[in-house]
C-alpha positions as CSV (number, residue, x, y, z in Angstrom):
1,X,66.3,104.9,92.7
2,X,66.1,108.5,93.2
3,X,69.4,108.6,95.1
4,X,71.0,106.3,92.5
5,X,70.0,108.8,89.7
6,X,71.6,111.6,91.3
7,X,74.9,109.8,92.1
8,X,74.7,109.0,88.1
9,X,75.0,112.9,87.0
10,X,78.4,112.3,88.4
11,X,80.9,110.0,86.0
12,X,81.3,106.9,88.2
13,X,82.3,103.9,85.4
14,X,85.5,103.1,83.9
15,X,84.3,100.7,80.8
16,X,86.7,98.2,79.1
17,X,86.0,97.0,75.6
18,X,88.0,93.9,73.8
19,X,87.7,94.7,70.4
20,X,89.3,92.0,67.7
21,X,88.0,92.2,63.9
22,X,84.7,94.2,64.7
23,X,85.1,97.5,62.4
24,X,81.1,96.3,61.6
25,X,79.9,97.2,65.0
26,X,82.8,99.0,66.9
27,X,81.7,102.6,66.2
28,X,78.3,102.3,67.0
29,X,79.4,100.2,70.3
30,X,81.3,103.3,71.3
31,X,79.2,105.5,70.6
32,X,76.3,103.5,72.6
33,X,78.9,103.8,75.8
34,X,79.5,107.1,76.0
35,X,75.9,108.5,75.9
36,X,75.6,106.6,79.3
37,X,75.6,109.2,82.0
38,X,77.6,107.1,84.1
39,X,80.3,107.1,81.7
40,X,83.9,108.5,82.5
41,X,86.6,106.6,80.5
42,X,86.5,104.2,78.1
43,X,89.2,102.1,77.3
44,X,89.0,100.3,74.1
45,X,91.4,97.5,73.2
46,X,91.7,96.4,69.7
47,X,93.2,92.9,70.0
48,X,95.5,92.9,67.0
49,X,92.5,93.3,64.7
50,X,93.2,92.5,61.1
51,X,90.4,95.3,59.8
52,X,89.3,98.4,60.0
53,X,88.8,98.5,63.8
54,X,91.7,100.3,65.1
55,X,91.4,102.9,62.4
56,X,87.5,103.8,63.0
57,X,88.1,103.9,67.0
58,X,91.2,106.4,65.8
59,X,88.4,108.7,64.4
60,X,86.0,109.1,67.1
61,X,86.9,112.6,68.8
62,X,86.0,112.8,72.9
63,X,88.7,112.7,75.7
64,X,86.6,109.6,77.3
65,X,87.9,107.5,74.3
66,X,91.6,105.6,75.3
67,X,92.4,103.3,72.5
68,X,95.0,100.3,73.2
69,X,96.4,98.6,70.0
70,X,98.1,94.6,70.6
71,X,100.5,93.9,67.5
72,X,98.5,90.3,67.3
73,X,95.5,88.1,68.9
74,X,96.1,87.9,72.4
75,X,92.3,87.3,73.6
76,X,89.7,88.9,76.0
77,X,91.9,87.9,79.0
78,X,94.7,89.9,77.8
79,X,93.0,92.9,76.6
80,X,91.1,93.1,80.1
81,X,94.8,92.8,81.9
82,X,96.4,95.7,79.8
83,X,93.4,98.3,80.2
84,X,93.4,98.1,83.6
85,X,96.2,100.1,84.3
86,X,94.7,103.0,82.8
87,X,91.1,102.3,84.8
88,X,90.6,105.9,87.1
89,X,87.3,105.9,88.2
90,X,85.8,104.0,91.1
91,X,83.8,101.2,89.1
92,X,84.6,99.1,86.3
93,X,82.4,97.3,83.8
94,X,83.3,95.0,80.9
95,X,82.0,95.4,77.5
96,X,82.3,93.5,74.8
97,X,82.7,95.6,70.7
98,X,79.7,94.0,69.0
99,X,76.2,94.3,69.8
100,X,75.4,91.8,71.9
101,X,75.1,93.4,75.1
102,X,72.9,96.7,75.6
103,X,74.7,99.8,77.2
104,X,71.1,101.5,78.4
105,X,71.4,98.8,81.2
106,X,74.4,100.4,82.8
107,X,72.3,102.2,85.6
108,X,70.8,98.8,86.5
109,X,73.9,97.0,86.3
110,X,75.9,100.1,89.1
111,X,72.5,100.4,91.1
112,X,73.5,97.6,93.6
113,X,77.1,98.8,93.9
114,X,76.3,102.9,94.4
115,X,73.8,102.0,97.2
116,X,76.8,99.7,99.0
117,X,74.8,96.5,98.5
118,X,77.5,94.9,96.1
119,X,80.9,94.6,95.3
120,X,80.5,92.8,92.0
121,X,77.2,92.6,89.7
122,X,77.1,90.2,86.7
123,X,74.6,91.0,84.5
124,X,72.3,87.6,83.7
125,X,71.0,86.7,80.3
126,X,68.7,83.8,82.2
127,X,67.5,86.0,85.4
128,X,64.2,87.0,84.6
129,X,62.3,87.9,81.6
130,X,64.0,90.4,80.0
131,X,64.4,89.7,76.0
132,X,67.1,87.4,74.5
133,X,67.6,85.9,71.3
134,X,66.8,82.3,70.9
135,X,70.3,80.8,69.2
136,X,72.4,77.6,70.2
137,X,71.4,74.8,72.2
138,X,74.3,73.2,73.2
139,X,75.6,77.1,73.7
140,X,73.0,77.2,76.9
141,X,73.8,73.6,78.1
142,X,77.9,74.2,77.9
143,X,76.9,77.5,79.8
144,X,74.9,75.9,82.3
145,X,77.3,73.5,82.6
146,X,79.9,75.6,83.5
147,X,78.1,78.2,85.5
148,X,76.7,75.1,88.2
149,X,80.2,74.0,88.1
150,X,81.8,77.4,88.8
151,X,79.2,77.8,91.7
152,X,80.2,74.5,93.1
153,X,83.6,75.2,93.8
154,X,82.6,79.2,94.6
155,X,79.6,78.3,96.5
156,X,77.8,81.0,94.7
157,X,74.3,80.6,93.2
158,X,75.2,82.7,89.8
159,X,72.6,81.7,86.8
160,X,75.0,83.2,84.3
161,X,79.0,82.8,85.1
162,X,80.2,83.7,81.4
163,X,78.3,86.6,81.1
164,X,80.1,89.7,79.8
165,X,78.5,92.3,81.9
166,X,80.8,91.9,84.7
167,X,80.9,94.8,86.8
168,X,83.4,95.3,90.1
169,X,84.5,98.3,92.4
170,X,88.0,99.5,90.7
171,X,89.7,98.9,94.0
172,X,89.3,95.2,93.9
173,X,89.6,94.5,89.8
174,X,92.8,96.5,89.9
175,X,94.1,94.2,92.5
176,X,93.6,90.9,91.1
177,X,96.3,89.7,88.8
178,X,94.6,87.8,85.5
179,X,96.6,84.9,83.9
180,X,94.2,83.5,81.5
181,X,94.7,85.7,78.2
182,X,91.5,84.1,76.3
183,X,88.2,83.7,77.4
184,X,89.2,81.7,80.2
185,X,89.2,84.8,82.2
186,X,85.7,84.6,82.7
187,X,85.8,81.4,85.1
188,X,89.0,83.3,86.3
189,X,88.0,86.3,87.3
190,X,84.8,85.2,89.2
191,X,87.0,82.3,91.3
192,X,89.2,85.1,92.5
193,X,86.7,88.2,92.9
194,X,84.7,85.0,94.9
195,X,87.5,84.2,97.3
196,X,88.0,87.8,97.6
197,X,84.8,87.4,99.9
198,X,83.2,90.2,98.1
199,X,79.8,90.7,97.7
200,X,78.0,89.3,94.1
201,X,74.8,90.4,93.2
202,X,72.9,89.6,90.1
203,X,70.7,91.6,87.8
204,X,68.6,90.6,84.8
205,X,69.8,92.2,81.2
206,X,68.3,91.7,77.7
207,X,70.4,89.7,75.5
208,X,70.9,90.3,71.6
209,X,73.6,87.2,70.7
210,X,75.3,86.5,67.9
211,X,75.6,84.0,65.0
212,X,78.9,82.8,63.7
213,X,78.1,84.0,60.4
214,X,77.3,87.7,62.3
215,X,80.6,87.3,63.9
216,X,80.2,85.1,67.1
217,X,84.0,84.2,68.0
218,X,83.7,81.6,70.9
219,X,84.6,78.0,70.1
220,X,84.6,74.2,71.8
221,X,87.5,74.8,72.6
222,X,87.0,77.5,74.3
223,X,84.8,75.7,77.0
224,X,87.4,73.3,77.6
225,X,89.5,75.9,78.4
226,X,86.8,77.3,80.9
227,X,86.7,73.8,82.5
228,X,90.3,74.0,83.6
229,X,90.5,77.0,84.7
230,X,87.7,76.6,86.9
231,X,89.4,73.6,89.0
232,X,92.9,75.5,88.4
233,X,91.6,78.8,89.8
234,X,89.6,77.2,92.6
235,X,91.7,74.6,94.0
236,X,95.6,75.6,92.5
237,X,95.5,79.1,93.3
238,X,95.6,81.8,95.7
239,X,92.4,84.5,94.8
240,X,95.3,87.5,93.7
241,X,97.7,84.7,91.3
């Protein structure tokens, strides 16, 4: 861990953050990003936000900060494909505007890559016994659902496919060319990063999800969507269409 710490004092991360209607949260989500060591660019997208969000992102002052603004509602996919242009440091690592996900877990989330064990490291909210909330049911069965699925046409042994902490060496996110503009990149991404060959790893992260009512923006739909795109990415494409 020692050698992981000091490769840390050095800006190693590129993070990208989807932002759509989430003024409540986005300027304490930015601010939790950039007092992360690893930290060299963030790249926030506001996905043709309706509120406040593009304005509050437009106030906070540090040359890390590259705000994107869509003229409408693209989706995650979308946002993910335009910031990637602008990624310039050797690892990327999504993260999503609200509070869901915890930025202090960055160093665990790099460790595997900066010690050249891992090309790509999901962070799991079912690997271990770190803390999650306790929310939707049929939210953890349409996950689980899809995860075993994902694996069975990957031949990975993920717990936790549609995680957002997904974290991948620059070099190989920059080369993969996303289609899916909605949340459909997430069964996207990991079929083409997984016939990449590359190396996955795992790594346990607390969890701090969401209520409609707070914001929660997945839908049914939604996991349909995911469904497809799993066979279509799998069996229909090559890894880099």
């Amino acid at each position: 861990m020692k050698g992981v710490k000091q490769k840390m004092s050095r800006s190693t991360v590129s993070v990208i953050m989807p932002a759509f209607n989430e003024a409540a949260t986005i300027e304490q989500s930015i601010n939790r990003v950039l007092v992360q060591d690893c930290v060299g660019q963030l790249i926030v997208v506001d996905d043709g936000s309706t509120d406040q969000t593009f304005s509050i992102v437009n106030t906070i002052k540090d040359s890390r900060v590259f705000p994107i603004r869509h003229t409408e509602n693209f989706g995650k996919g979308a946002a993910i494909s335009s910031a990637l242009s602008l990624v310039n440091f050797p690892i990327t690592l999504i993260q999503d505007a609200d509070l869901e996900y915890d930025p202090q877990e960055y160093l665990k989330l790099i460790s595997p890559i900066l010690s050249e064990k891992a090309d790509v490291v999901y962070g799991s909210r079912f690997l271990g016994s770190e803390e999650r909330r306790v929310l939707y049911f049929w939210h953890y069965i349409a996950n689980q659902f899809l995860t075993v699925t994902s694996n069975a046409f990957t031949n990975l042994n993920l717990s936790d496919m549609e995680t957002c902490y997904k974290v991948v060496k620059s070099e190989y996110l920059k080369s993969v060319k996303l289609r899916e503009k909605r949340f459909g990149v997430e069964p996207e991404l990991t079929a083409k990063l997984a016939h990449m060959g590359l190396r996955f790893y795992e790594v346990p992260i607390n969890y701090y999800g969401r209520t409609y009512e707070e914001g929660k923006k997945i839908r049914p739909s939604d996991g349909i969507r995911a469904l497809y795109c799993i066979v279509r990415y799998n069996l229909f494409s090559r890894a880099h269409n």
